[in-house]
N, C-alpha and C positions, 0 to 999 in steps of 0.2 A: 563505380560499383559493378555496372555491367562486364565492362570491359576485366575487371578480378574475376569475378566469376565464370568468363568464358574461358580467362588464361589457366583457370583452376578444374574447369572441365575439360581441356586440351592436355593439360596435365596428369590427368588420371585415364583418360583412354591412353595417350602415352604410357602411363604405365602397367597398365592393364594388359596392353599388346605384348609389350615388355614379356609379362609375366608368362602369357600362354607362350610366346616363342618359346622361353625356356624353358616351358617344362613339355614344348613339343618336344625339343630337343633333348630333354632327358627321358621321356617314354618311347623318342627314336634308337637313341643309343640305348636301353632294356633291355630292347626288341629285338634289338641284332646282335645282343650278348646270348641268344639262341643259336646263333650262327657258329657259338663256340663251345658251347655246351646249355643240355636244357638244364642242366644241375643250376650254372651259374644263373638260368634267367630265374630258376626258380625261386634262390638267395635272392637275387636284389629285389625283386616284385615282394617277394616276403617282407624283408626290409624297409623297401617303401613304405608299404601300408602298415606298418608297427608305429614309422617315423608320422604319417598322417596322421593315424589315429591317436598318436600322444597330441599331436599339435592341435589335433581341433579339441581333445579334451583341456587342454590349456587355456587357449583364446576363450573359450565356452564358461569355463571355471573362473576365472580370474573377471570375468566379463559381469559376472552373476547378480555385483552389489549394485550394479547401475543399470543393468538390464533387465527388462520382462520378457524372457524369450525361453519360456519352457519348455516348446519343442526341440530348441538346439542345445538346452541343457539337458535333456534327455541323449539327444543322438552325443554330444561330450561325455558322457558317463559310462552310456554303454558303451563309444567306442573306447574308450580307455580299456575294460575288461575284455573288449573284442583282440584290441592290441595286444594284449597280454596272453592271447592265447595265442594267437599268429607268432609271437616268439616260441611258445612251449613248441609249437608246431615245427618251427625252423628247425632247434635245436635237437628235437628228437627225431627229423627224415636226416639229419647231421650224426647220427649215433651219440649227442651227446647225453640222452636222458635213458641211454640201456641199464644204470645201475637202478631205475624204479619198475624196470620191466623190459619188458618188448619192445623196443622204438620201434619199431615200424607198427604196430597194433598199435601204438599209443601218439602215432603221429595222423594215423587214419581217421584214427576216432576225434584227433582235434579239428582236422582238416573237415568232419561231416557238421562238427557242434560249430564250427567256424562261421560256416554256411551260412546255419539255419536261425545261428544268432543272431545272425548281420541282416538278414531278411525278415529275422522276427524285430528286429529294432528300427526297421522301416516301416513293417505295415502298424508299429505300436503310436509310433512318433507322433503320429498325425493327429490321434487321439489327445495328446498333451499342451493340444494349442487351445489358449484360451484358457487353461486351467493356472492353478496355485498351486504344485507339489513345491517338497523342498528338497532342496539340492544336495543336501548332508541323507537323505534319505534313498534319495536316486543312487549317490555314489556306495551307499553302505551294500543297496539291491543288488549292484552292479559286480558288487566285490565278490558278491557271498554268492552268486549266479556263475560267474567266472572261476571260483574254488571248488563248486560243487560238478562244473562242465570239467575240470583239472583231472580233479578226481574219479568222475564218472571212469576218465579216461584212461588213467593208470590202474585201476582195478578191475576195468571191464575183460573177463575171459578171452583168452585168445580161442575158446570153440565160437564165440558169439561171434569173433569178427570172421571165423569164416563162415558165420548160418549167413551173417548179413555181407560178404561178399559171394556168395553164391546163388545167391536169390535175388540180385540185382537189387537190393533193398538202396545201394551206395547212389544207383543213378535217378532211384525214386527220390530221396533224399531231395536233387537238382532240381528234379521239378514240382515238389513242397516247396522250395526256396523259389521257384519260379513262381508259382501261386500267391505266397507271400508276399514277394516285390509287386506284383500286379493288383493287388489288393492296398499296398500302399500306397503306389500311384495314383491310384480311382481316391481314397482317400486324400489324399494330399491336393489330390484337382480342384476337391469338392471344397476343399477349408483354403483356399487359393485368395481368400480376402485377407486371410491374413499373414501373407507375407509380402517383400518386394517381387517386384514382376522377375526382376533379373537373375533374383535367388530363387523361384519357384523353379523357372528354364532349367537354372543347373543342376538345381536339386532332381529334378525330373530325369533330363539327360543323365545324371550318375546313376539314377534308378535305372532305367532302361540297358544303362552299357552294364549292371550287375545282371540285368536278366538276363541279354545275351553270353556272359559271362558265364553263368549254370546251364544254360542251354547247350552252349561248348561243351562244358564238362559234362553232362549227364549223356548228352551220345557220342562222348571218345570211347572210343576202342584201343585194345592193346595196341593195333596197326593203325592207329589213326592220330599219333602224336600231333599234325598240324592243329587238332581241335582244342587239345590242350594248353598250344604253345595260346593260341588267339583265343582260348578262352583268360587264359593268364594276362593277355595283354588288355582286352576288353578289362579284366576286375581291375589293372594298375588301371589303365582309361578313368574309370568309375569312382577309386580313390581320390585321384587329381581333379578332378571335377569337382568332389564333395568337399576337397579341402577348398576352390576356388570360392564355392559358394558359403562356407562355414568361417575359412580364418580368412583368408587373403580378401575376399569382402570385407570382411569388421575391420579390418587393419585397414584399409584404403578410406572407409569411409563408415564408419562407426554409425552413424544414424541412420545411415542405407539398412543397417539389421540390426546391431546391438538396440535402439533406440526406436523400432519399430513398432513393439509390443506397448513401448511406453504409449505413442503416438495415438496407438487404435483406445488404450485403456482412455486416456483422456477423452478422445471422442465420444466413447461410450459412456462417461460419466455425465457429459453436457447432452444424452440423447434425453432422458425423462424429462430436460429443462425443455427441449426445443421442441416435445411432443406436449409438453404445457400452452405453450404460445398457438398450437394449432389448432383450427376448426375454425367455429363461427362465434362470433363475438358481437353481443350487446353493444352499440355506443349510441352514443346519445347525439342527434343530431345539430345539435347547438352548443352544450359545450363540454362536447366530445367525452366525457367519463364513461366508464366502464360498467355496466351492471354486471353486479356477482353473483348478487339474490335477484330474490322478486324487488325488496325494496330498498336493495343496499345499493349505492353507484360510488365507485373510486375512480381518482382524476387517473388517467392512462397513466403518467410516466408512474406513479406508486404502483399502479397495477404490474406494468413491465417491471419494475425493479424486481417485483417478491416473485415473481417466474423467471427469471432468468439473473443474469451476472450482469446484466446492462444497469450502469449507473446514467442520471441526469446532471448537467451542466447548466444553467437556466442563461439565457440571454434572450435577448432580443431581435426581429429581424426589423430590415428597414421598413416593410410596410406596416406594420403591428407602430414602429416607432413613429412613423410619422402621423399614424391616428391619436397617439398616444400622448403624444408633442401637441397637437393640433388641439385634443380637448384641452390641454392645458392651458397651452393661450388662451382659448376660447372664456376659461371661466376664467383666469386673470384681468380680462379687459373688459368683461361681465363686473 
């Protein structure tokens, strides 16, 4: 049994390693598709995170009927509507949604509601641990939040988006969305019992690489394209991380986080039993029974049973037997 389970813990850092190679390897090649145009890094980084946040809303959903994890059914809902706009986003800095307006006014506006939703769904998250929402409800909030952000976008005046890119309102946006994520980390530290240590790190580090990520972007300049390009790379960084920690966790090892929730629920339900059993306790020095009352006494093991889930087996030991043997003879030969 040892020897299985070490071959089976040799096997998952194996694959583990595995994993981050390659998705070093694919956030190296991104990177350097800047080197060819910032248009193309800006498509794949787009695409990535469409392609993450369908995948962790998947794992998350399909996960739902066996798991108690309503933190990460939260962060699966919302990012599915977050994904949803990061396409409308693509496609109209792409000119393909000019027949509903302005794509460029209507790719800005997605790219600020992007932001600020992705950082309002970190600093929320943390709030949903330990709770009972339901998931057909999440997903409806999700929908109807993402149509209403849709919309905002295709009807907002194009005078508005130049009051609000002239007044730098675009880079306050970044650091609202920095405040946010910092709020949800402090959060998330604080509610740190209940999750894996391993998924807390990642989840944490993805926070962190979105903050540097806004940070990037709120003090680029028209002349300062490097900030953009490494603010772009930090938020793919930040995706790959959160899918590490959301799908490719559950999938290596399901009770590591789908079965997590389950774990602490359990415990919490045998805490009122094992706050029963403590303190100071009446017994009887001779034979050994319980006082309840002033003048009730029960023999321990009934006491234990009706406080806890502990059942008795009655036997014998050998020295109880051999007193017990002893009197026997004794009055036999009497």
């Amino acid at each position: 049994m040892h020897e299985t389970g070490l071959h089976e813990t040799r096997r998952e850092r194996r694959e583990s390693a595995t994993t981050w190679a390659v998705g070093a390897i694919i956030l190296a090649g991104i990177a350097l598709s800047a080197l060819l145009s910032f248009q193309l890094l800006f498509v794949l980084v787009e695409l990535f995170c469409v392609v993450i946040a369908c995948a962790i809303f998947s794992v998350v959903w399909h996960s739902r009927g066996f798991s108690d994890t309503p933190f990460f059914l939260f962060l699966g809902t919302s990012s599915l509507g977050i994904g949803c706009i990061w396409l409308m986003h693509t496609l109209a800095s792409m000119g393909m949604l000019d027949a509903l307006g302005d794509g460029r006014r209507i790719a800005l506006c997605l790219q600020i509601e992007s932001r600020l939703l992705l950082s309002g769904m970190f600093f929320a998250a943390p709030f949903f641990v330990g709770r009972r929402p339901r998931g057909s409800l999440m997903l409806i909030a999700s929908v109807l939040v993402t149509a209403a952000a849709v919309a905002l976008a295709i009807m907002l005046p194009s005078r508005a988006l130049g009051v609000w890119q002239s007044s730098g309102l675009q880079s306050l946006s970044g650091f609202i969305a920095c405040f946010l994520l910092a709020g949800g980390m402090i959060h998330l530290a604080a509610k740190r019992h209940g999750f894996d240590k391993r998924v807390l790190v990642l989840l944490l580090v993805s926070i962190g690489s979105k903050v540097i990520a806004e940070l990037a972007l709120a003090f680029a300049a028209a002349d300062a394209s490097w900030l953009t390009e490494a603010g772009s790379f930090f938020r793919l960084a930040s995706a790959f991380i959160l899918f590490r920690a959301v799908v490719s966790t559950a999938l290596e090892n399901p009770y590591r986080l789908l079965f997590h929730g389950t774990r602490h629920a359990k415990d919490d339900a045998v805490t009122p039993e094992e706050k029963a059993l403590k303190g100071i306790l009446s017994i009887c020095m001779s034979c050994k029974k319980i006082r309840v009352h002033d003048d009730d006494w029960q023999q321990i093991d009934s006491y234990i049973s009706a406080h806890s889930n502990v059942e008795f087996s009655h036997g014998i030991c050998p020295d109880c037997a051999q007193k017990v043997f002893a009197d026997m003879t004794h009055e036999g030969t009497a």
